[in-house]
LOMI-628980 format. One line per 3 residues: number of its first residue (from 1); for each residue x, y, z of C-alpha. Coordinates in pm, 1 decimal, padded with zeros to 6 digits. Layout:
N
NUM> X,Y,Z; ...
END
This chain:
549
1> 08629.3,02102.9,03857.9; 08336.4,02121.3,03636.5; 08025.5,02318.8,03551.7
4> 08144.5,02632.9,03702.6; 07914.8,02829.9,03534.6; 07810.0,03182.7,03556.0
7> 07515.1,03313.1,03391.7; 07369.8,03719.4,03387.8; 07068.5,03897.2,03304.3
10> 07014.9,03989.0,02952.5; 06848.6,04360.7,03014.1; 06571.9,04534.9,02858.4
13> 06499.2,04860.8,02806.1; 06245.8,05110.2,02680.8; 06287.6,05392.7,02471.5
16> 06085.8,05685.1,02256.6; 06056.0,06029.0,02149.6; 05903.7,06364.6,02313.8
19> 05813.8,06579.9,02026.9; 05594.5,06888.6,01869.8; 05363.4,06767.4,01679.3
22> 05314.0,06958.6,01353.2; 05350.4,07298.7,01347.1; 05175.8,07557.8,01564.8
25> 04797.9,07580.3,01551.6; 04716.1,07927.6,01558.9; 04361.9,08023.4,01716.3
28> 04163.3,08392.3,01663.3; 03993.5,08545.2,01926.2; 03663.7,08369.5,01958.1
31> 03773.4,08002.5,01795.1; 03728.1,07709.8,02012.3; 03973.9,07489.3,02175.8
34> 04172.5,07282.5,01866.8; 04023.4,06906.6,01791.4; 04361.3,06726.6,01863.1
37> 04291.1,06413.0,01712.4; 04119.1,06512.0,01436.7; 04408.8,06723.5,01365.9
40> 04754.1,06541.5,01434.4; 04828.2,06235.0,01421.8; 05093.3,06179.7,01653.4
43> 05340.2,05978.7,01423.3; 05698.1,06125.5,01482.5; 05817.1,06289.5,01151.5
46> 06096.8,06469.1,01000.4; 05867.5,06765.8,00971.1; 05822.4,06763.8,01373.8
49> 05985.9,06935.3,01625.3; 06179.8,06694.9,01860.3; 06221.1,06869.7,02211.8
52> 06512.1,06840.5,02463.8; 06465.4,06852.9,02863.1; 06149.3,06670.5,02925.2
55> 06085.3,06485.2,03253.4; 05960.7,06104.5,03220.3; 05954.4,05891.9,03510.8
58> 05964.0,05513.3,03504.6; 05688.9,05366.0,03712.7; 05517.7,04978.4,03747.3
61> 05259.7,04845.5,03585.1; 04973.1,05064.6,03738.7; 05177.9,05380.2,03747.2
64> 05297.2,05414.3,04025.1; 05647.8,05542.3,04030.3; 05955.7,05332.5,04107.8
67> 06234.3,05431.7,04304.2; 06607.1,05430.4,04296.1; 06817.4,05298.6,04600.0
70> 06831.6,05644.1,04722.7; 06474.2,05613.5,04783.1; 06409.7,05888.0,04506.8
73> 06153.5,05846.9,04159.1; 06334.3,05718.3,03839.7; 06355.9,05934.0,03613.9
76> 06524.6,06017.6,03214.4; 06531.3,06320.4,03000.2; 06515.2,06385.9,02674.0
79> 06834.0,06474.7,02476.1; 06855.7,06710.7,02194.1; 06693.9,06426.5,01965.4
82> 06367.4,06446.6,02164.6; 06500.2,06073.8,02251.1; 06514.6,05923.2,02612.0
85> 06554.7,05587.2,02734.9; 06569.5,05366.4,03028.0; 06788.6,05093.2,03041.9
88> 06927.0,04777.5,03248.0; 06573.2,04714.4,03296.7; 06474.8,04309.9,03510.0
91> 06219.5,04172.7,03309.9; 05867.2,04277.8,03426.1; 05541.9,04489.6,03379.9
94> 05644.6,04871.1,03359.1; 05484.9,05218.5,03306.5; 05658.0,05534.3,03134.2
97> 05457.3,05923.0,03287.8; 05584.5,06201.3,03077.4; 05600.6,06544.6,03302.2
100> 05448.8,06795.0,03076.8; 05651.0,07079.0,02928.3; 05563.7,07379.8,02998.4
103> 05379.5,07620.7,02663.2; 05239.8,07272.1,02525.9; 04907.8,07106.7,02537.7
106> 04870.2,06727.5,02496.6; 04895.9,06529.1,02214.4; 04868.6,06156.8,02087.0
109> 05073.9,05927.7,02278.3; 05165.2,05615.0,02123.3; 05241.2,05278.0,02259.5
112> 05562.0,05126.8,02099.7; 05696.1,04810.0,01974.0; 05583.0,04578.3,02254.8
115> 05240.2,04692.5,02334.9; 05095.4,04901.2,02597.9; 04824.1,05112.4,02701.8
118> 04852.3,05461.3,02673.6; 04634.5,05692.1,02947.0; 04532.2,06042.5,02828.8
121> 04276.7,06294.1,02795.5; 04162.3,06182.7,02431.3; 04204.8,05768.3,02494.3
124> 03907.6,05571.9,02563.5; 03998.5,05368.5,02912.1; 03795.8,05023.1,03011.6
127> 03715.8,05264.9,03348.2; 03752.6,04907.2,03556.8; 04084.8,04944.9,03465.6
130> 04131.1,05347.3,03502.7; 04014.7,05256.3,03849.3; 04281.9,04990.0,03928.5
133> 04564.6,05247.5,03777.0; 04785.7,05522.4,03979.9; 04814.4,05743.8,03672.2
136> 04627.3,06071.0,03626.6; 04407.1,05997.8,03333.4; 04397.1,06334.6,03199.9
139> 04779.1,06302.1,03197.8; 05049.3,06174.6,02958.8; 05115.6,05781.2,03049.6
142> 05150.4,05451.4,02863.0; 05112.4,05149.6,03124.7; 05161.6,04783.3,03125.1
145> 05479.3,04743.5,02920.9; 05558.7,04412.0,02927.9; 05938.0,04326.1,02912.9
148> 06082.6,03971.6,02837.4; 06486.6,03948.8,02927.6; 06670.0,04162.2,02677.4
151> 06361.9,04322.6,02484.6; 06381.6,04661.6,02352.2; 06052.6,04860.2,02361.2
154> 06090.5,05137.0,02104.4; 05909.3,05413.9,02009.3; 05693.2,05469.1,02293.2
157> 05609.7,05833.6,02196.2; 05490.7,06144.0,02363.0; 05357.8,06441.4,02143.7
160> 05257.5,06766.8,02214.5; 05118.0,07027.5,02060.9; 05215.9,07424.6,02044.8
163> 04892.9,07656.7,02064.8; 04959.6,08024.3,01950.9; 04686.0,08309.2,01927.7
166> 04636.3,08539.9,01722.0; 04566.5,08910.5,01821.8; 04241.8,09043.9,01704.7
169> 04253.7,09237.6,01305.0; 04056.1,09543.3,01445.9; 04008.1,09654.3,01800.3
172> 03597.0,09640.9,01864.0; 03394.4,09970.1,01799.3; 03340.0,10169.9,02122.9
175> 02990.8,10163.8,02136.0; 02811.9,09835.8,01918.7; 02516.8,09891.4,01771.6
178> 02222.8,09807.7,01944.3; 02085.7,09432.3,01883.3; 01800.3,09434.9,01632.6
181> 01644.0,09071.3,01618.4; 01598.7,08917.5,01322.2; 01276.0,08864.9,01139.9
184> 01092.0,08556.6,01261.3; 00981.8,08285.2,01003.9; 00755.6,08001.9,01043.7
187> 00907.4,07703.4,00814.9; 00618.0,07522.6,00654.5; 00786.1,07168.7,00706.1
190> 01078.4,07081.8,00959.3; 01390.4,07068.4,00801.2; 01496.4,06671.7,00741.9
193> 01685.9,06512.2,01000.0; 02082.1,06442.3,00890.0; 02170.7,06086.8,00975.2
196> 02516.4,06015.3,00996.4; 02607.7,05719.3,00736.0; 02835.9,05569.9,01024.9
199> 02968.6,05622.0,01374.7; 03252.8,05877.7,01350.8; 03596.0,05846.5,01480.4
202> 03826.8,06182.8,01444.5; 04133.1,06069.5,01306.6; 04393.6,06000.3,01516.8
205> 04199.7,05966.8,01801.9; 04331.8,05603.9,02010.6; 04025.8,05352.2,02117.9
208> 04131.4,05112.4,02390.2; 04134.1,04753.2,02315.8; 04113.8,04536.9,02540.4
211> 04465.6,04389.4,02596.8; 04557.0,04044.8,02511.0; 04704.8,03833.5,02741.1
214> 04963.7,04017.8,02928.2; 05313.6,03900.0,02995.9; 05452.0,03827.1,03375.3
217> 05465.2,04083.3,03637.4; 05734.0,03955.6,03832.3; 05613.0,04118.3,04170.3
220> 05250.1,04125.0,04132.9; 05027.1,04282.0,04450.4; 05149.8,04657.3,04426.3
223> 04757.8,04727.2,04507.4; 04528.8,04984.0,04440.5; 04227.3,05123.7,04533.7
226> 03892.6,04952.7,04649.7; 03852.5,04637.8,04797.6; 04068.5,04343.4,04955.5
229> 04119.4,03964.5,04752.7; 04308.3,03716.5,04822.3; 04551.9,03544.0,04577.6
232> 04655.4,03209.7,04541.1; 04907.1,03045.7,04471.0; 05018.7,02654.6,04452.8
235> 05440.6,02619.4,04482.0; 05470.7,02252.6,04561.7; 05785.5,02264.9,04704.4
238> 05936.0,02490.3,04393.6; 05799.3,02258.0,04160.3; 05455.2,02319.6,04063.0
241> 05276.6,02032.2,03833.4; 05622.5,01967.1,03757.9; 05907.1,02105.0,03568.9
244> 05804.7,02459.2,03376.4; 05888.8,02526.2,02998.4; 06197.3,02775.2,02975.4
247> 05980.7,03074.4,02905.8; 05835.4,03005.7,03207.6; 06217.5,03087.5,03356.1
250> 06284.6,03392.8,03471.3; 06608.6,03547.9,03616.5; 06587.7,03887.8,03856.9
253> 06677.9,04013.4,04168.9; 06500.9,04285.0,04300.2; 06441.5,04270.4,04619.8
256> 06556.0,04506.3,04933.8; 06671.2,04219.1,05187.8; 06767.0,03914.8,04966.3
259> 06927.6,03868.2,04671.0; 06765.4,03505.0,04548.5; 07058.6,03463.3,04248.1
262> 07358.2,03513.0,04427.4; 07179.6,03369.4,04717.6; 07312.0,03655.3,04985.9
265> 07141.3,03926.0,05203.9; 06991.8,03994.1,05504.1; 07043.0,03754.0,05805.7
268> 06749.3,03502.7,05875.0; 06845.2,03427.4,06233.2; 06659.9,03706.8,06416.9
271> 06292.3,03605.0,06571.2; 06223.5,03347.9,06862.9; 06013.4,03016.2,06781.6
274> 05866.0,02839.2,07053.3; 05743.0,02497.9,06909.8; 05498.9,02275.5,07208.3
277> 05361.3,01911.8,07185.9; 05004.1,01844.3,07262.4; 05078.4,01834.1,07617.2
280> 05207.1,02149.1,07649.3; 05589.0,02080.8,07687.1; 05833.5,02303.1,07504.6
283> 05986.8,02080.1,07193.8; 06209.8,02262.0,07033.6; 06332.5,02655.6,06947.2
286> 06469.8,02763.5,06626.7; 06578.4,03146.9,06549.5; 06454.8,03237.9,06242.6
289> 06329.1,03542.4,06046.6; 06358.0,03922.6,06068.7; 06279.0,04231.2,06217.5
292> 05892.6,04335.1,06141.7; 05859.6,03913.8,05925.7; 05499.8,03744.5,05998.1
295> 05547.1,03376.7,06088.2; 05428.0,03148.8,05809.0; 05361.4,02720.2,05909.3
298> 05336.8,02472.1,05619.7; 05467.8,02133.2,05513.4; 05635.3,02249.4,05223.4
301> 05770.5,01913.4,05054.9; 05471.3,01671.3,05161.7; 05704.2,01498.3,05421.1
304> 05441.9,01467.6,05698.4; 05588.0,01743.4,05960.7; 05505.8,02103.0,05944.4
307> 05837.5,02360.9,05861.3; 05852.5,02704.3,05990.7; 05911.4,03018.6,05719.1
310> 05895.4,03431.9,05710.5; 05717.8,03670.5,05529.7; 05823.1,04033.6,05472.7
313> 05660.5,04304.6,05276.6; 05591.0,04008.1,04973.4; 05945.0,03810.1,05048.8
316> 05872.6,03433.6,05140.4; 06160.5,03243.9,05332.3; 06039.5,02836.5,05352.6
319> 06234.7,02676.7,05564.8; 06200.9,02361.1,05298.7; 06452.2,02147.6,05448.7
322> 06297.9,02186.9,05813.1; 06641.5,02236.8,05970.9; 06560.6,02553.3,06141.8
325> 06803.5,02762.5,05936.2; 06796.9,02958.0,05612.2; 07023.4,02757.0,05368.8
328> 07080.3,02671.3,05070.4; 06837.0,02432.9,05065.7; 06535.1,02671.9,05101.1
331> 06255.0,02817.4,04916.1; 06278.2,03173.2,04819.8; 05911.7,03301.0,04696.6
334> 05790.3,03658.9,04590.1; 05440.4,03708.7,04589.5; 05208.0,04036.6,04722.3
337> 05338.2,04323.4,04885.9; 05373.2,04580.9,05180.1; 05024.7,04553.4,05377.0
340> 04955.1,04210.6,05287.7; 04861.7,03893.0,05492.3; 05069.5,03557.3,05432.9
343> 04847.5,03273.0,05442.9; 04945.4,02907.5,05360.3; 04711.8,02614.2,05304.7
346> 04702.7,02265.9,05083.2; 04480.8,02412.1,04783.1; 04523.1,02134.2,04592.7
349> 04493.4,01826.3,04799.5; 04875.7,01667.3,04685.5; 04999.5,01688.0,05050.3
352> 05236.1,01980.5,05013.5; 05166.8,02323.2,05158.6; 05075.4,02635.9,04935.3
355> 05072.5,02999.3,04937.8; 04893.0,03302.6,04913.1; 04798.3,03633.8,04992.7
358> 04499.8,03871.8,05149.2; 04551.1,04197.6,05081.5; 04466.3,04506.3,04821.4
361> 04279.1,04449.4,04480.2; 04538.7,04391.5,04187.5; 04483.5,04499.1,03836.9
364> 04282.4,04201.6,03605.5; 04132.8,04107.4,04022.9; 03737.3,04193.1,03880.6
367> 03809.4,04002.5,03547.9; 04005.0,03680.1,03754.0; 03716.0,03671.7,03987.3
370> 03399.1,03669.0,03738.6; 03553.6,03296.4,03575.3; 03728.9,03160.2,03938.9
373> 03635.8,02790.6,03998.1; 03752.1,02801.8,04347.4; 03864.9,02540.0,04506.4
376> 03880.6,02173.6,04395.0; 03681.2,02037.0,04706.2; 03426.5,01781.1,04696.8
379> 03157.8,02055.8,04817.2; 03219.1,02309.3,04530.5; 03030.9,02231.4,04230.3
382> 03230.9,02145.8,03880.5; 03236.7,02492.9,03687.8; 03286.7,02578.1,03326.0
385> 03690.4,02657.8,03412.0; 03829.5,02312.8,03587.0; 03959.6,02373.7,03927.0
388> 04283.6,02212.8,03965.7; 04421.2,02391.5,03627.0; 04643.6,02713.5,03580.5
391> 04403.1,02970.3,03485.1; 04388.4,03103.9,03092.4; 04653.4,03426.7,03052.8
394> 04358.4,03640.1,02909.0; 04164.7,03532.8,03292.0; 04429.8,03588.1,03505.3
397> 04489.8,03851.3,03784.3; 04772.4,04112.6,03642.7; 05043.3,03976.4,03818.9
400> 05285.8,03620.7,03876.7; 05443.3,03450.6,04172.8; 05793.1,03425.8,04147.9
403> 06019.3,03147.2,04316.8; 06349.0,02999.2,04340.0; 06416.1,02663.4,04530.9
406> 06768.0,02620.5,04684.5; 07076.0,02815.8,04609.7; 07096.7,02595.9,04315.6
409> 06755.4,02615.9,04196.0; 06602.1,02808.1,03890.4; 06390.0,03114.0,03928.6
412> 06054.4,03039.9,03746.1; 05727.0,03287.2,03714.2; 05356.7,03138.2,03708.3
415> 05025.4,03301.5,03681.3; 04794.0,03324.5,04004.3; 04599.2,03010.3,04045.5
418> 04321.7,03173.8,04226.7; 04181.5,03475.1,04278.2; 03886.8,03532.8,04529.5
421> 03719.3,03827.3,04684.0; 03613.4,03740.0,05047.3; 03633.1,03940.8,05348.7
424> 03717.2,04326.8,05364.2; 04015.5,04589.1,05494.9; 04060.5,04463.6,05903.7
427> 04004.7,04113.7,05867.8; 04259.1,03825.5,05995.2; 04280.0,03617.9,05712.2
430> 04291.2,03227.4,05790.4; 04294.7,02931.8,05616.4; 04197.4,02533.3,05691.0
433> 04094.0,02224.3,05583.9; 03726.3,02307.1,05738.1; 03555.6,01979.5,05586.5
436> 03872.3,01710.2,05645.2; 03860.3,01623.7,05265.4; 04275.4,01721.7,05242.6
439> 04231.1,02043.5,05069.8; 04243.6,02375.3,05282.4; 03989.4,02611.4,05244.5
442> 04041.5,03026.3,05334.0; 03846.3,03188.5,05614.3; 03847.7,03534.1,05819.3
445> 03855.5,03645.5,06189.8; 03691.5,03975.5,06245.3; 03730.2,04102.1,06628.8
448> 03566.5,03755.1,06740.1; 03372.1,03637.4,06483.4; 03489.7,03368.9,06205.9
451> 03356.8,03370.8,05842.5; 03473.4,03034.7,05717.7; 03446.7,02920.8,05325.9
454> 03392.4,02565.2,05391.7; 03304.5,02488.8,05034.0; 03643.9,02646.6,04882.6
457> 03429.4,02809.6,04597.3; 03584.8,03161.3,04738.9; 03265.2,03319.3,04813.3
460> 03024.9,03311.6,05064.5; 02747.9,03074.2,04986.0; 02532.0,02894.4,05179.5
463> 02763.3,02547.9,05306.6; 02989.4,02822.1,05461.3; 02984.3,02849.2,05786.5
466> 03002.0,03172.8,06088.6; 03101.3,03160.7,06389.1; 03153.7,03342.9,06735.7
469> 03457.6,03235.1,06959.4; 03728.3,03510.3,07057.0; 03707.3,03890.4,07114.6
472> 03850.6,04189.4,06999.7; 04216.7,04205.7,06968.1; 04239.3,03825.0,07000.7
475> 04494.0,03645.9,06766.7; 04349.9,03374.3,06561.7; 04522.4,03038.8,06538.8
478> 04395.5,02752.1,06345.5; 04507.5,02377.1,06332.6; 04327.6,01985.9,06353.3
481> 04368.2,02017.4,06763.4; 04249.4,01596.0,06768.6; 04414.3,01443.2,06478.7
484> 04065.7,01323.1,06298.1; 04164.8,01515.6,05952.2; 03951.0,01813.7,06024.4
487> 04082.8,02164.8,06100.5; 03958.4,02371.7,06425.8; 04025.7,02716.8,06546.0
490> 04114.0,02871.7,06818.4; 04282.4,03180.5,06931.6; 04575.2,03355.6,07144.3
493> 04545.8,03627.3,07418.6; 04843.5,03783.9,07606.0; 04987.5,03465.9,07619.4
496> 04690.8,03237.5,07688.3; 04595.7,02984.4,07418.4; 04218.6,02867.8,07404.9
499> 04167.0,02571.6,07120.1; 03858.0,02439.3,07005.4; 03912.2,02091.1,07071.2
502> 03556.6,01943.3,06983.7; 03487.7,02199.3,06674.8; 03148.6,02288.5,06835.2
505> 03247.8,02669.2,06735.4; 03170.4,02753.7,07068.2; 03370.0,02813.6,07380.1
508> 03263.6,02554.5,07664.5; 03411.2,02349.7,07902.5; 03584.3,02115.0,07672.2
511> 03836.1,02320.2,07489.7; 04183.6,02332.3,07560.1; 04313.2,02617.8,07743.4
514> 04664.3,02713.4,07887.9; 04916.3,02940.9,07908.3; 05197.9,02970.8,07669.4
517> 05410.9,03282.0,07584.7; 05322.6,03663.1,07642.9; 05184.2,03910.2,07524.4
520> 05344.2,04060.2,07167.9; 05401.5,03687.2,07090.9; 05250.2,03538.9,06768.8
523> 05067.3,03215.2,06790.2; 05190.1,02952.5,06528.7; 05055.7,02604.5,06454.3
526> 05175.0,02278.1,06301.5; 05209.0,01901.9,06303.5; 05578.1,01907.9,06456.7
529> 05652.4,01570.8,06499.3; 05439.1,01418.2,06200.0; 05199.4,01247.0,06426.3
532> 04868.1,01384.7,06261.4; 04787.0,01610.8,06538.7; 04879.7,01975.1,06556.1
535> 05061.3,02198.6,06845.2; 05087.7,02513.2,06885.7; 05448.7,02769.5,06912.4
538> 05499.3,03107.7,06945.8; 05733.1,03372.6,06762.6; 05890.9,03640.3,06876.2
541> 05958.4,03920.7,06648.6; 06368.9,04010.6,06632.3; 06432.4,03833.8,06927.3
544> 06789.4,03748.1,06808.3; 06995.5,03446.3,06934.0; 07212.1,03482.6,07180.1
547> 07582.2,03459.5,07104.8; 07754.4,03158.6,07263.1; 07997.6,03164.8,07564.1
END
């Protein structure tokens, strides 16, 4: 037997120093606070006082901290060396928060070997980006870390600074004299103005620069605060515009219900799908996905018939071989997070089924947004960026999609291919090929009422397109109900399907309207049986198979 091979991880790590800064600054009664950075420099020298004990937590790239399998914060100390460290780090975006010690004020933190951004009271923060982080900025943090496969980030550096005061040299007299004013001159001339020969920068002091292009964050979509955007992202069946370089190869894990290397975890044969034809006649059932999953309906290889798949808290399961099962054969994807809405559309016209996400801003979201393209779609106008391409790093969204096809398969990181801001929190996010030119387009259902982005530029514009058909609490379920190329909505209630069969927008006498499922069902869509005209299913969350007798 051959090629038995067996490959591992390389780790990374990060490591630094928690130190005194200089010696003690020693205030009289009556000075003002110290000028930190115009008085240390905080560079880590043999004449500073390394201290032992201090709390640092490990946290993602906004700040937010991670946690170990016991559901508790990561977290190091210092040694007697000042030094800490966290190893046996997966390659990815990372954040180190220094608790402060107690009898110190801050001092200059310093972002090591691999770049960073460091987050204090004396830095000067891009505040689109304070906004987007989870750190408190009068703190002691250094965010976005990026971390290749066996990097070592070194000297990432916290200083502090010990404040001492000095008792007065003579107690006050017990009874001042009483205030006699000065006398009063009138100048003959006002004295000159001093201009300063240049701006002034204390020494020391760290000025934010805008980052350059950041390295992957292997699970982008933690969120923040603000508004909702959706991200995009074209997989072609694990394959996207072909083969990737090797740097664009990643290898990691992390992820609570599926292990994508060794190819093992949770069981994928819990949920009920109930697939119809147009005529309303049960075609098939499959069991697949998970307790608490959202259904997801694509053709994921271009072979003509739509494929069922799962989404959980950011964890895709394609069903790529369309047998019904998770195997070997299937597309494992990681993109978004807890809170966000699958949603699955051709955004580049090939044939094959895409992904993305609608859900809380991401870091880089206001930057991505201001140079989007949108959609290649014969309605959007040509802009400076071309639409079909990968964006530039320096444009991109902070954050990558992640995928491995097949047991087999490579796992391989790519930047977001589109980032768009439409819709709010609440909204039902949809997607569809609203203009039947083969490239899906996204949309939202809000308690009735669809906003629809007909000309895929990914905000609303005038050739978009609103519409009233539903209610409140209706499910919204979208999907070319005639076959002529041209997707039409429709929507689910308590087991009741209505479909929009003429794509008047409008509920008359001509839609389609019957009675499938119940109530707690999920309404699914797709072209089962490759004829060009789409059915609808239902799933049913956990509803396990039943064992055979």
């Amino acid at each position: 037997g051959l090629s038995y091979d067996f490959w591992e991880i390389v780790p990374a790590e990060i490591s630094g120093y928690v130190f005194q800064d200089g010696p003690a600054i020693v205030l009289k009664e009556g000075d003002p606070p110290p000028n930190i950075p115009a008085l240390r420099d905080g560079v880590f020298t043999p004449d500073d006082t390394p201290l032992a004990g201090v709390t640092l937590y490990l946290c993602d790239a906004t700040g937010v901290p991670l946690l170990d399998y016991g559901g508790s914060p990561i977290t190091t100390t210092t040694d007697a060396n000042g030094y800490y460290e966290f190893t046996m780090l997966y390659p990815g975006i990372y954040s180190v928060v220094q608790a402060q010690p107690e009898g110190y004020i801050q001092g200059i933190d310093t972002a090591g070997s691999l770049g960073g951004l460091v987050v204090n009271e004396y830095a000067t923060v891009d505040p689109a980006v304070l906004n987007m982080l989870a750190v408190d900025p009068d703190g002691s943090s250094i965010v976005m870390i990026s971390l290749e496969a066996g990097e070592m980030g070194v000297e990432y550096n916290f200083s502090v600074v010990l404040v001492e005061h000095q008792p007065p040299d003579n107690p006050p007299p017990p009874n001042p004299p009483p205030y006699v004013p000065p006398p009063r001159y009138t100048p003959f001339a006002p004295p000159p103005a001093l201009l300063p020969f240049g701006e002034y920068h204390p020494v020391g002091s760290p000025y934010y620069i805008a980052p350059g292009p950041l390295k992957q964050l292997i699970f982008g979509g933690g969120g923040g605060p603000g508004g909702y955007t959706w991200h995009l992202s074209i997989i072609d069946a694990g394959y996207p515009r072909g083969e990737a370089p090797a740097d664009a190869f990643v290898q990691i894990s992390h992820s609570p219900y599926f292990d994508p290397i060794s190819w093992t975890g949770a069981k994928l044969d819990h949920s009920l799908w109930m697939l119809d034809d147009a005529n309303g006649a049960e075609t098939a059932q499959f069991h697949f996905g998970m307790a608490g999953a959202i259904p997801v309906v694509g053709d994921w290889n271009g072979s003509g018939t739509s494929k069922i798949g799962a989404f959980l808290d950011g964890v895709w399961f394609l069903d790529l071989n369309g047998n019904g099962i998770w195997d070997a054969g299937d597309l494992w994807v990681k993109l978004g997070g807890e809170g966000d809405q699958p949603v699955t559309g051709d955004w580049n016209g090939d044939g094959k089924t895409d992904i993305g996400i609608f859900g809380p801003v991401w870091v880089g979201d206001s930057r991505a947004i201001s140079v989007e393209p949108g959609l290649p779609t014969a309605q959007n106008p040509p802009k400076a960026r071309p639409k079909n391409v990968p964006p530039d790093p320096a444009d991109a969204a902070i954050g990558w999609r992640t995928m491995k096809p097949g047991h087999n398969g490579r796992i391989r990181s790519d930047l977001i291919d589109h980032v768009f801001e439409f819709g709010r929190k609440g909204d039902v996010a949809v997607s569809g090929d609203w203009n039947g030119d083969g490239i899906h387009s996204i949309g939202i259902f809000r308690n009735g009422t669809w906003f629809l982005d007909v000309d895929g530029d990914g905000r609303w514009s005038e050739n978009d397109v609103v519409a009233e058909y539903g209610q409140e609490g209706d499910l919204p379920v979208v999907g070319d109900w005639t076959g002529d190329g041209i997707s039409k909505i429709g929507f689910f209630r308590d087991g009741l399907f209505q479909l929009d069969t003429d794509n008047n927008r409008r509920i008359d006498a001509t839609d389609k309207v019957f009675e499938m499922g119940a109530a707690g069902d999920i309404p699914v869509a797709g072209d089962w049986n490759g004829d060009g005209i789409d059915e609808v299913g239902i799933y049913r969350n956990d509803a396990a198979a039943q064992p055979a007798t």
